[in-house]
N, CA, C and O of each residue as an XYZ file, in Angstrom:
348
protein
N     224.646     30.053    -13.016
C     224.260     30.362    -14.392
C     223.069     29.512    -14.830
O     222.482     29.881    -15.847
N     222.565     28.236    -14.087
C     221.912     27.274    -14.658
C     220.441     27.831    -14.265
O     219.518     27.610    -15.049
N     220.224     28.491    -13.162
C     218.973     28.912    -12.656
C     219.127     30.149    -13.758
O     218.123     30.298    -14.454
N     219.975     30.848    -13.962
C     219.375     31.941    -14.919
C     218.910     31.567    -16.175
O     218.078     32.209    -16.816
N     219.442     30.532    -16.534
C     218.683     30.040    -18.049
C     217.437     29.429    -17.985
O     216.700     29.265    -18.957
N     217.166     29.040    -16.668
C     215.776     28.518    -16.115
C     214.927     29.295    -16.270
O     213.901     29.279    -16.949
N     215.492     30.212    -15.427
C     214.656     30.829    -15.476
C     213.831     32.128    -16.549
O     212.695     32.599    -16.498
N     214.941     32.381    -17.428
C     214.679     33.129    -18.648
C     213.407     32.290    -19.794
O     212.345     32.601    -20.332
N     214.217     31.223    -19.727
C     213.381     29.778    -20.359
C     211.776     30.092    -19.683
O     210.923     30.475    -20.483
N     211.490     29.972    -18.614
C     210.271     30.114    -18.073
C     209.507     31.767    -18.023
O     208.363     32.078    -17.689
N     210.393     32.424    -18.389
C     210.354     33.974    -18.435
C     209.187     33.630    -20.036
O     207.967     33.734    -19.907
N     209.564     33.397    -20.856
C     209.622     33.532    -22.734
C     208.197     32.432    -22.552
O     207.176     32.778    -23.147
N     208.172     31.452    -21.934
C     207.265     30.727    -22.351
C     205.822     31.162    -21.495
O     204.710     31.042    -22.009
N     206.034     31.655    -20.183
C     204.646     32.858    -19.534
C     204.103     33.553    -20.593
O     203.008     33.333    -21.110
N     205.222     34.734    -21.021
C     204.724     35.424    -21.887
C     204.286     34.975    -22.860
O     203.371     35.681    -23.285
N     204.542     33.872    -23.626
C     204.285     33.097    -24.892
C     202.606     33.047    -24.555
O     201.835     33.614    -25.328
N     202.081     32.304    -23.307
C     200.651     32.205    -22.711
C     200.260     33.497    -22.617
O     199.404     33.595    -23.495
N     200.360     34.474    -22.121
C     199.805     35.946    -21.973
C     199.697     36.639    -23.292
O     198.775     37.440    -23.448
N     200.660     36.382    -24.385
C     200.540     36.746    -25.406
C     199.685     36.099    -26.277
O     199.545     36.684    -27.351
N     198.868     34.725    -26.094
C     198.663     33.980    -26.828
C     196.842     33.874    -26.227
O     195.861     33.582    -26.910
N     196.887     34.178    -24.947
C     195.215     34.983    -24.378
C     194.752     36.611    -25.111
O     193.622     37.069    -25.276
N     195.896     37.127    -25.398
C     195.774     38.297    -25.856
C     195.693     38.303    -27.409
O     195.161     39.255    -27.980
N     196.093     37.495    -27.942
C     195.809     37.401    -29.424
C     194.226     36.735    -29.724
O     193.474     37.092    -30.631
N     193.965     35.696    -28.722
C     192.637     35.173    -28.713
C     191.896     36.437    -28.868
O     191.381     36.729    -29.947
N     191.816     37.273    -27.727
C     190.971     38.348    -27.733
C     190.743     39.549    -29.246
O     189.854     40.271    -29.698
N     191.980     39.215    -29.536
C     191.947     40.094    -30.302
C     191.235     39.661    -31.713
O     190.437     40.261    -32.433
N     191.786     38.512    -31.802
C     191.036     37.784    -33.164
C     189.232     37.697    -32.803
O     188.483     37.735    -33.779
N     188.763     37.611    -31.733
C     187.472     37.631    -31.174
C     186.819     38.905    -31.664
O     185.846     38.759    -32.403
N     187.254     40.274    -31.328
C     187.062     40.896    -31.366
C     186.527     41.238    -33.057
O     185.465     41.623    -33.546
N     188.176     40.787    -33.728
C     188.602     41.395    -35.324
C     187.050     40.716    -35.984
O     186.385     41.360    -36.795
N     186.591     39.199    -35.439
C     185.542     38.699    -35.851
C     184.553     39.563    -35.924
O     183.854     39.199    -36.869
N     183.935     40.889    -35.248
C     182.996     40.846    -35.241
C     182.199     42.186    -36.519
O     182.544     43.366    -36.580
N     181.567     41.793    -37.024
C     181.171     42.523    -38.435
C     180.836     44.185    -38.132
O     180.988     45.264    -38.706
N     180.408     43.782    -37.143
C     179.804     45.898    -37.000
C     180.369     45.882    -35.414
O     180.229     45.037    -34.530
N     181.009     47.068    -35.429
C     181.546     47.657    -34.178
C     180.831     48.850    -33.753
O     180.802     49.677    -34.664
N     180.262     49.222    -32.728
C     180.207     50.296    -32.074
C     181.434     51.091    -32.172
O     182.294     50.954    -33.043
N     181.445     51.876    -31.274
C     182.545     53.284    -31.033
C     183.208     53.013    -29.835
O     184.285     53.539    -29.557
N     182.464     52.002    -28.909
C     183.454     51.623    -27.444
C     184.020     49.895    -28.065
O     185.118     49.435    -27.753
N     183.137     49.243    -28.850
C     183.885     48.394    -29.376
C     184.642     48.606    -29.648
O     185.524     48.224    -28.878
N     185.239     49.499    -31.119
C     186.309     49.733    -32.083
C     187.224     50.155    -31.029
O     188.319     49.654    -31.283
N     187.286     51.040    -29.670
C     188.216     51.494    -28.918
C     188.798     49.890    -28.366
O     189.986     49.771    -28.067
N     188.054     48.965    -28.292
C     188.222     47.903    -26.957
C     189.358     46.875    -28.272
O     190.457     46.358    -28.071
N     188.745     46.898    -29.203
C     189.780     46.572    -30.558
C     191.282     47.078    -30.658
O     192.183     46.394    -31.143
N     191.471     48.569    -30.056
C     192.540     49.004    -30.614
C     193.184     48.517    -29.219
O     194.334     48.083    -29.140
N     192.384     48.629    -28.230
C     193.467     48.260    -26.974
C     193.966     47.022    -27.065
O     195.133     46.763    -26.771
N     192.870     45.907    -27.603
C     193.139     44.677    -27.514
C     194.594     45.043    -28.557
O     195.714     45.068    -28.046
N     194.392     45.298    -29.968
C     195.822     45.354    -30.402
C     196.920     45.750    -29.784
O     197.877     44.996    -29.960
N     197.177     47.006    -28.884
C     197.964     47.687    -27.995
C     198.609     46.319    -27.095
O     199.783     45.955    -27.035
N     197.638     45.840    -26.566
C     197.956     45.167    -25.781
C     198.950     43.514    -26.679
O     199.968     43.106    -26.119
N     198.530     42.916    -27.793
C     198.789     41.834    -27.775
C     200.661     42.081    -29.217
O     201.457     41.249    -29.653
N     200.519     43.811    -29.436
C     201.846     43.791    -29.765
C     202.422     44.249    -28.921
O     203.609     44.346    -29.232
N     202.213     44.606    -27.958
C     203.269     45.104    -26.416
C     203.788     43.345    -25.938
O     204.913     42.973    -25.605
N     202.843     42.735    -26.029
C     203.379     41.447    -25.404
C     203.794     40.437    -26.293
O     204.134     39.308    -25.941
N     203.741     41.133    -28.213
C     204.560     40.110    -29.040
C     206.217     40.706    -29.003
O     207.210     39.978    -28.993
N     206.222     41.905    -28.990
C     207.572     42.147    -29.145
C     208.284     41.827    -27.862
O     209.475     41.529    -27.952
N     207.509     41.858    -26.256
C     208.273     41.234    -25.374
C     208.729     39.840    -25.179
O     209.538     39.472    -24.327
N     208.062     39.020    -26.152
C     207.716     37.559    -25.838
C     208.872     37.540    -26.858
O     209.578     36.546    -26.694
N     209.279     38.349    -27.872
C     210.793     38.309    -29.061
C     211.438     38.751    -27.837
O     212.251     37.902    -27.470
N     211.379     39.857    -26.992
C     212.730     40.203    -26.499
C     213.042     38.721    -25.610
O     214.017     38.013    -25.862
N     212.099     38.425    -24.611
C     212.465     37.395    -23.226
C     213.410     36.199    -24.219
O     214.564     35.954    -23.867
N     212.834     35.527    -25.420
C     213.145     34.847    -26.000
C     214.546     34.609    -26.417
O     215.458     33.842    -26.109
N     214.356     35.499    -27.172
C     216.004     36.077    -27.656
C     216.780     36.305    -26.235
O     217.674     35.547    -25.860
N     216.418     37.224    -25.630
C     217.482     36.799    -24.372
C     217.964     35.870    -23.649
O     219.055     35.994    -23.091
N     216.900     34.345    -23.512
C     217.382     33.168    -23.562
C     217.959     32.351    -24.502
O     218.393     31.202    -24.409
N     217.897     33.130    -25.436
C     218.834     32.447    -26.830
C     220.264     32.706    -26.891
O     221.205     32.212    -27.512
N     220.031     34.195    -25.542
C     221.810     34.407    -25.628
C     222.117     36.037    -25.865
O     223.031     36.659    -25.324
N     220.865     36.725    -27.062
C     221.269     37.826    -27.401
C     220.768     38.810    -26.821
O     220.012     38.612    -25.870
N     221.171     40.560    -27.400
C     221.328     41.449    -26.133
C     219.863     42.598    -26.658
O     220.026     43.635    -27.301
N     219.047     42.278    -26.372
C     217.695     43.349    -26.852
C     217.423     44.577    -25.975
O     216.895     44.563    -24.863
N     217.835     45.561    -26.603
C     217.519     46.688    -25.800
C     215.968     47.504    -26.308
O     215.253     48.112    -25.511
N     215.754     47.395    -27.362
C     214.051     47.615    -27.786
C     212.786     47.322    -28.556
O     212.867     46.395    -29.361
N     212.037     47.729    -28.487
C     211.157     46.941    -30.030
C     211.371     46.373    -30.963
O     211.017     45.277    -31.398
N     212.504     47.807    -31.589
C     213.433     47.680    -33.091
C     214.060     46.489    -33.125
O     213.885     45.616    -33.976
N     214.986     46.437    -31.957
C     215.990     45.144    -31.710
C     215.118     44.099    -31.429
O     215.697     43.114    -31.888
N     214.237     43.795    -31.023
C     213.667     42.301    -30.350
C     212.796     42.149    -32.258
O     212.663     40.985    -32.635
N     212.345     43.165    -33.166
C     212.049     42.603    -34.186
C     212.737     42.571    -35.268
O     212.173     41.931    -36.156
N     213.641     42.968    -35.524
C     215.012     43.077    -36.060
C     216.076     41.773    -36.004
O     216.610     41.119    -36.900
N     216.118     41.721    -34.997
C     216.452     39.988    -34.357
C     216.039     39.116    -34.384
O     216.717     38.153    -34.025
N     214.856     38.947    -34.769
C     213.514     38.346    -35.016
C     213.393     37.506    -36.357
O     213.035     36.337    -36.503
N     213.808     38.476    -37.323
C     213.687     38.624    -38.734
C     215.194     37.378    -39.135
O     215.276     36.290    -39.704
N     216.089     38.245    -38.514
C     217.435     38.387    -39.011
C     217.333     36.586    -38.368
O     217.734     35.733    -39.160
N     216.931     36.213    -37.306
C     217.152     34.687    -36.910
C     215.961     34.222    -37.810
O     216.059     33.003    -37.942
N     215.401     34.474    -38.156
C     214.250     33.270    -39.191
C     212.988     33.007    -38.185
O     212.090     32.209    -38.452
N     213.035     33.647    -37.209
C     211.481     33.590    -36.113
C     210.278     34.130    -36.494
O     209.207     33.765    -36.009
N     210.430     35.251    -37.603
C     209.209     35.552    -37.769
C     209.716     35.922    -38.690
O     210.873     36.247    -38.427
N     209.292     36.152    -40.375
C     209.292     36.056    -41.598
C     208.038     37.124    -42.330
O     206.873     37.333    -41.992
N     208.869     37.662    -43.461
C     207.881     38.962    -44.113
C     206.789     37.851    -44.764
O     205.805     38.246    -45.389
């Protein structure tokens, strides 16, 4: 059981880094005053991309916290309801 909490633990905090290169980008991006038309696309991916890897970085988390996330809803729902991320 001790390697699985290890390893979940190390699961949440990767993603924490992958999610946290991906928000860079994205705030880079949000910076910039006039967008082209392949910009504004490279914007929406960057978003695509850095809430695909916030709501996973709630699920890995929460699953080393113990609880049982089966989707988006649940990993931000769970989220809320523990005090991790706030309206």
């Amino acid at each position: 059981m001790e390697s699985t909490v290890n390893s979940e633990d190390i699961r949440w905090r990767q993603r924490f880094n992958q999610f946290e290169r991906a928000f860079l980008l994205l705030k880079s991006a949000i910076d910039i005053e006039t967008l082209s038309i392949i910009e504004r696309a490279g914007l929406i991916q960057f978003f695509e991309m850095a809430f695909e890897l916030s709501w996973k970085l709630l699920k890995d988390y929460q699953e080393a916290e113990g609880f049982a996330i089966n989707s988006p809803r649940d990993a931000i729902k769970q989220a809320f309801q523990s005090g991790i991320i706030t309206a």
